[in-house]
C-alpha positions as CSV (number, residue, x, y, z in Angstrom):
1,X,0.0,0.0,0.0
2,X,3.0,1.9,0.6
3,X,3.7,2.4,-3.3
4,X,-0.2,3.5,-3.5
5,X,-1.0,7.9,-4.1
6,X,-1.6,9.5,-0.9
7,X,-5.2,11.2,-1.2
8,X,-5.7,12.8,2.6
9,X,-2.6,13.8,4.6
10,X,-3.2,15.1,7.9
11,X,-0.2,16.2,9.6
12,X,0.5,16.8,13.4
13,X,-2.9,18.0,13.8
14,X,-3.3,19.9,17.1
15,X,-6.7,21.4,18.5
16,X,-7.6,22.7,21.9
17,X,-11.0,23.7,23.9
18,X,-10.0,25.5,26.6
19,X,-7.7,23.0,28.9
20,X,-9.0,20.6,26.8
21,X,-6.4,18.7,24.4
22,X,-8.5,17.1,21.3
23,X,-5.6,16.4,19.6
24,X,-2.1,16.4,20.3
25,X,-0.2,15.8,16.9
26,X,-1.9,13.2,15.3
27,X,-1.1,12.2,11.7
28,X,-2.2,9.8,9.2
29,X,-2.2,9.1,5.2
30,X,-5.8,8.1,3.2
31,X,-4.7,6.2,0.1
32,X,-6.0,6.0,-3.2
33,X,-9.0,3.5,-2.8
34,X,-8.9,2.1,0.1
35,X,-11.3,1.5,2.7
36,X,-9.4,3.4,5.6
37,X,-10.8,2.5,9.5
38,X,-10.3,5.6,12.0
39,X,-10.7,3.5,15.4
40,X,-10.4,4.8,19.1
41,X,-12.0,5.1,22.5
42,X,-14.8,7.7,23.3
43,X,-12.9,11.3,23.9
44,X,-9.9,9.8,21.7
45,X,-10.1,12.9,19.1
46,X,-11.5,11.2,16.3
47,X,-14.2,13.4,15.9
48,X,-12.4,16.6,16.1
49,X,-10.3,15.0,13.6
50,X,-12.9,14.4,11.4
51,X,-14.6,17.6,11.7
52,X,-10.9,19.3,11.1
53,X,-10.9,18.0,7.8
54,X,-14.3,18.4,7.1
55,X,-13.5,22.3,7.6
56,X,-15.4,22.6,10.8
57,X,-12.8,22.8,13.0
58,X,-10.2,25.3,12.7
59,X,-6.9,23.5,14.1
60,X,-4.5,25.7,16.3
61,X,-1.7,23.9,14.4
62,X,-0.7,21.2,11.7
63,X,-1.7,20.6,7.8
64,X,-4.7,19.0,5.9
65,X,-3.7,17.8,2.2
66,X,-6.5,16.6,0.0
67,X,-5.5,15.3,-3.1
68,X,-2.2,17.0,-3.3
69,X,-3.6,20.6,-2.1
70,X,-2.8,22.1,1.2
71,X,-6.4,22.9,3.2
72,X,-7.1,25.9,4.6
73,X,-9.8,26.7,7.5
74,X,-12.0,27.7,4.7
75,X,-10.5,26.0,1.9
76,X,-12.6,24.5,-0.9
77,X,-13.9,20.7,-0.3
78,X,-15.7,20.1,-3.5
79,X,-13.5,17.0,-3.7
80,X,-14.6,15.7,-0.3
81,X,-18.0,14.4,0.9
82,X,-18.7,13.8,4.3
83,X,-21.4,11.5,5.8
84,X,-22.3,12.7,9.3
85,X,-23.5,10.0,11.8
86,X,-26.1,12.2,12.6
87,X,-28.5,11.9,10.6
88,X,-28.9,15.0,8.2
89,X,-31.7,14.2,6.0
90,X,-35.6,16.2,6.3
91,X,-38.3,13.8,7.4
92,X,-41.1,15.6,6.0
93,X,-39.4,15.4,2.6
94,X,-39.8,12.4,0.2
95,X,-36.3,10.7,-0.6
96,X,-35.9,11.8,-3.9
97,X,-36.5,15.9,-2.5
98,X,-33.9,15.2,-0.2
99,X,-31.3,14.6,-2.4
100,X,-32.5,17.7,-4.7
101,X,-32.0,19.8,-2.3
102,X,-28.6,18.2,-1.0
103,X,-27.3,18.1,-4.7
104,X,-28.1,21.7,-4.8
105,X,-26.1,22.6,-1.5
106,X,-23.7,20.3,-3.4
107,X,-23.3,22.4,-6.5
108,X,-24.3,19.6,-8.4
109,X,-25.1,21.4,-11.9
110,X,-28.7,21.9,-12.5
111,X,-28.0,20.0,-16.4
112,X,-26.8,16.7,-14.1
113,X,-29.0,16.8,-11.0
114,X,-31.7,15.1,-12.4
115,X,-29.6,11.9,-13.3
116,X,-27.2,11.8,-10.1
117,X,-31.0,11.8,-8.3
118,X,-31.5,9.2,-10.0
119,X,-28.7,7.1,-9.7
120,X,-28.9,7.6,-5.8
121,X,-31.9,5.9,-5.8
122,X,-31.1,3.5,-7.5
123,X,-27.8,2.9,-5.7
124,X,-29.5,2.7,-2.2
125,X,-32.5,0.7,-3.4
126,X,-35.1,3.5,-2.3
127,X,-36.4,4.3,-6.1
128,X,-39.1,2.7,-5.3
129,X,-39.9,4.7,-2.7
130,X,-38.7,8.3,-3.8
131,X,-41.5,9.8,-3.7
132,X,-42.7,9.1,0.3
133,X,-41.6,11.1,3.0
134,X,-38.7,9.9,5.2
135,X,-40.6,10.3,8.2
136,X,-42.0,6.5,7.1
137,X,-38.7,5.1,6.7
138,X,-36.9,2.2,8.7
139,X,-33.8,3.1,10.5
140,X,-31.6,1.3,7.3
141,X,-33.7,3.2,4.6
142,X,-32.8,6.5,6.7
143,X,-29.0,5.4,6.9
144,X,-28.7,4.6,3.2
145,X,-30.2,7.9,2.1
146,X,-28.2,9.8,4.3
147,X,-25.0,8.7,2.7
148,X,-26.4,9.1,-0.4
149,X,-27.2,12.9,0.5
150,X,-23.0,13.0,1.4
151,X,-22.0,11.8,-2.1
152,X,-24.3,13.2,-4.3
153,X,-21.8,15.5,-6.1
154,X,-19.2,12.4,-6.5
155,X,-16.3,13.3,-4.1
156,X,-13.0,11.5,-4.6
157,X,-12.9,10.6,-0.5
158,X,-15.0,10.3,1.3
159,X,-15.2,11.0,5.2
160,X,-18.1,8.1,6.6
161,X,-19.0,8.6,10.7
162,X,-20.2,5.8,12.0
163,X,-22.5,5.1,8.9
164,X,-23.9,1.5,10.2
165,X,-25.0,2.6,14.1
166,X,-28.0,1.6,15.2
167,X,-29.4,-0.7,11.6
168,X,-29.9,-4.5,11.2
169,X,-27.5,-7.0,9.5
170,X,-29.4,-6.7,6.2
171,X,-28.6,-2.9,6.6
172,X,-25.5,-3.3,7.3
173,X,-24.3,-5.7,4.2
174,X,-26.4,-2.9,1.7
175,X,-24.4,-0.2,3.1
176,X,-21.1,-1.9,2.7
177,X,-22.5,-3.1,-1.2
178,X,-23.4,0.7,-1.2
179,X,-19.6,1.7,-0.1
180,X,-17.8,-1.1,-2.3
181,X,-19.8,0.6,-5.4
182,X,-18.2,3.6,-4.8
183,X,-14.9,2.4,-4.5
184,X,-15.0,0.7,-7.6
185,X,-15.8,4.0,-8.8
186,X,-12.7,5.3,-7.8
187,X,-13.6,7.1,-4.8
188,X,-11.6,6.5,-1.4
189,X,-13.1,5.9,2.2
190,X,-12.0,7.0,5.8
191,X,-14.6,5.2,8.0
192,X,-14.6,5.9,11.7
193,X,-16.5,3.2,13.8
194,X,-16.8,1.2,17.5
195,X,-17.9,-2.0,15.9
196,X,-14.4,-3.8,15.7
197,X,-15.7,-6.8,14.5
198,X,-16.7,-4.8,11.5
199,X,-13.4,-3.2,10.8
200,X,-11.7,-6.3,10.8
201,X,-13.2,-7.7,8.5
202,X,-13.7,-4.6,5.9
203,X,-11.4,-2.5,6.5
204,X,-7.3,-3.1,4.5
205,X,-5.7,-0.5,6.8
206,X,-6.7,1.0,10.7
207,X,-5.2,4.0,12.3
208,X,-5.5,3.9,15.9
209,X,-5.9,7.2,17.8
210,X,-6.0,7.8,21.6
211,X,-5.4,10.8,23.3
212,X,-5.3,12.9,20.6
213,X,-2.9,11.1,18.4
214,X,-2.2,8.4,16.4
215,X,-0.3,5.4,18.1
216,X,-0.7,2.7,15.6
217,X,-1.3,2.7,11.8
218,X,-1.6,-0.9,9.2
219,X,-3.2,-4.0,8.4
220,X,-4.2,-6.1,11.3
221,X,-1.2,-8.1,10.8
222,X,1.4,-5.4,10.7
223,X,-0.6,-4.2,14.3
224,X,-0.8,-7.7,15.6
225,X,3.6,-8.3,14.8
226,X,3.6,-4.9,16.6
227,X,1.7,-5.0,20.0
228,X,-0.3,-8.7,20.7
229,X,2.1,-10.9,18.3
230,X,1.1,-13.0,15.4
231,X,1.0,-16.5,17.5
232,X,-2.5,-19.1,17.3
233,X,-4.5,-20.1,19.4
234,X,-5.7,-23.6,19.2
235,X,-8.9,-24.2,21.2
236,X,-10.1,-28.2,21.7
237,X,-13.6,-28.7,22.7
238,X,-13.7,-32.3,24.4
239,X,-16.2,-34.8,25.2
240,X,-15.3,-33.9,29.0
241,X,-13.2,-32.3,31.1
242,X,-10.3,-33.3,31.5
243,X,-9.4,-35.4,34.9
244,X,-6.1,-33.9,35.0
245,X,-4.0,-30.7,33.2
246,X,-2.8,-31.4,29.9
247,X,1.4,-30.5,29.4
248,X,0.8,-27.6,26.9
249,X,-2.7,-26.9,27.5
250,X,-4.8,-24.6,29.5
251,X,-8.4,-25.2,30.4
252,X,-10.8,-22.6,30.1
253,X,-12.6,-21.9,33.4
254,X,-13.8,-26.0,34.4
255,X,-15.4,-25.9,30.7
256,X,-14.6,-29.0,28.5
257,X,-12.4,-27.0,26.0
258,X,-8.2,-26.6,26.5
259,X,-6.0,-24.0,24.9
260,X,-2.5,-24.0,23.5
261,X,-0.4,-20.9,21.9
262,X,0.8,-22.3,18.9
263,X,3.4,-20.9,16.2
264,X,3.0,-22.9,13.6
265,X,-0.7,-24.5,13.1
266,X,0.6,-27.3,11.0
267,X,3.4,-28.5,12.9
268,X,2.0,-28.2,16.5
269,X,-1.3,-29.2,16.6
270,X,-1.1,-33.1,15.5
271,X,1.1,-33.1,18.9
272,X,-1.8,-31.4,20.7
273,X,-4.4,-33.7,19.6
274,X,-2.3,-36.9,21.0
275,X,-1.6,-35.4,24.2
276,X,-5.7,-35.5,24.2
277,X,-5.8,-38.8,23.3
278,X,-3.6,-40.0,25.2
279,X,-5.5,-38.5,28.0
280,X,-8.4,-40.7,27.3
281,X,-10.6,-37.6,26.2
282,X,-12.0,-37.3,22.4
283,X,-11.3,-34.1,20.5
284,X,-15.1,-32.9,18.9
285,X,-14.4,-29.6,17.5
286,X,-11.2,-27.9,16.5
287,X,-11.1,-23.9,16.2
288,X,-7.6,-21.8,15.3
289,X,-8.3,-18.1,16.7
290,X,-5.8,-15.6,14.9
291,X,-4.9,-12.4,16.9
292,X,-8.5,-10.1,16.6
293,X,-8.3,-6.2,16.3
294,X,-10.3,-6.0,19.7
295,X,-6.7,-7.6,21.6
296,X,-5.1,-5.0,19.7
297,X,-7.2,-2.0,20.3
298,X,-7.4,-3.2,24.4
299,X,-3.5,-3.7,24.2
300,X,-2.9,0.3,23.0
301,X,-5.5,1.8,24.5
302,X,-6.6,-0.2,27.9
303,X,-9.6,-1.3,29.4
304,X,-10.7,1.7,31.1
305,X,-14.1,2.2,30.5
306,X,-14.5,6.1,28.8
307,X,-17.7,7.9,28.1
């Protein structure tokens, strides 16, 4: 990724309230069609961060570049869009009004408004329903428009807040159908979220921030090799417990299941399996858990509970 164009570059941003430090030098680099995860506890600055290069935040010190162009305060953003986990749309407006009037705001030309209208709807599966108010919506129907309203005018990168809070699994996939479309349309992502589980698995890269900067940046590998370590863990669910410990194997609170740090999946585990049988026990299920980016986000930022 390394070899990839650098689309957002923000650059020992600093931002106080009062005696309050947001951010305290955090950097971090957006490449050129990637999927980008923007992770950290509550107070962590990623907000503020957010809202900096959004344009509504002035930062006390440090540098915003979008696509190769330093930012000012009020610098133009036509090349940005921004997707505001708040949700932004009118309820007493139908769908396709709403994105009228954001493609206006926008300064989407009044020759293409029409058809970008139209290919919202159609992207977020609500053509259907353009013309009811958004007052009748589901939660998912609201999500999905209001990201639509963001994007309207086509932005190279796009800045996504939370975008799947509060909607169903079925919402969920559709959004992340409705993000890989525009991706494959050459647009780039910077996705902020506190489902973990979900940047795993869909984001390439995560930046870590705490405390107002950024303390880890890579694929979940590269932060794994860096903080937790890249061993296995073998987990053996048994037919019992075990009448006596296993050498090389822990068992997990009285339950019939032992674990084993392993290096090398291959090599290791036939060795586990026939200290098992040689226990007498019977091995029923086998599962190999790989580091997750929950032990890596507890290992850099702690367990404190922060609201």
């Amino acid at each position: 990724m390394t070899t990839a164009t650098v689309v957002l570059r923000v650059q020992e941003a600093r931002k106080s309230f009062g005696a309050i430090a947001a951010l305290q030098g955090a950097s971090f680099d957006l490449y050129e069609g990637e999927l980008l995860g923007l992770l950290g506890p509550n107070g962590a600055g990623k907000t503020t961060l957010v809202r900096a290069v959004a344009g509504r935040v002035r930062l006390d010190s440090g540098e915003v570049d979008l696509l190769g162009r330093r930012l000012g305060p009020e610098g133009a953003r036509s090349e940005l869009g921004v997707v505001p986990q708040e949700l932004a749309v009118y309820p007493l407006l139908t769908a396709k009004e709403n994105l009228e009037v954001f493609g206006r705001l926008h300064g989407v030309p009044a020759a293409e408004l029409a058809g970008r209208v139209e290919w919202a709807l159609g992207w977020t599966g609500l053509a259907e329903r353009a013309r009811e108010p958004v007052k009748r919506f589901s939660g998912g129907m609201r999500r999905r428009l209001n990201i639509a309203c963001g994007v309207l005018h086509r932005p190279r990168v796009i800045l996504l807040d939370e975008p799947t809070v509060g909607v169903d699994p079925q919402s969920r996939e559709r959004i992340y159908e409705m993000l890989a479309r525009l991706r494959e349309e050459g647009a780039s992502l910077l996705l902020t979220t506190h489902q973990l589980e979900e940047a795993e698995a869909r984001c390439e890269r995560i930046v870590i921030i705490d405390h107002g900067r950024a303390v880890a940046a890579g694929t979940l590998g590269e932060l794994a090799e860096r903080t937790v370590g890249t061993r296995r863990t073998v987990v053996l669910t048994l037919d019992r417990v075990p009448d006596a410990p296993l050498p090389g194997l822990r068992t997990d609170d009285g339950a019939p299941t032992v674990l084993a740090p392993v290096d090398d999946v291959a090599r290791d585990l036939p060795a586990l399996l026939g200290r098992v049988e040689q226990s007498g026990a019977r091995v029923q299920d086998v599962v190999v858990r790989r580091p997750t980016l929950q032990s890596v986000f507890i290992h850099l930022t702690g367990t404190e509970l922060r609201e």
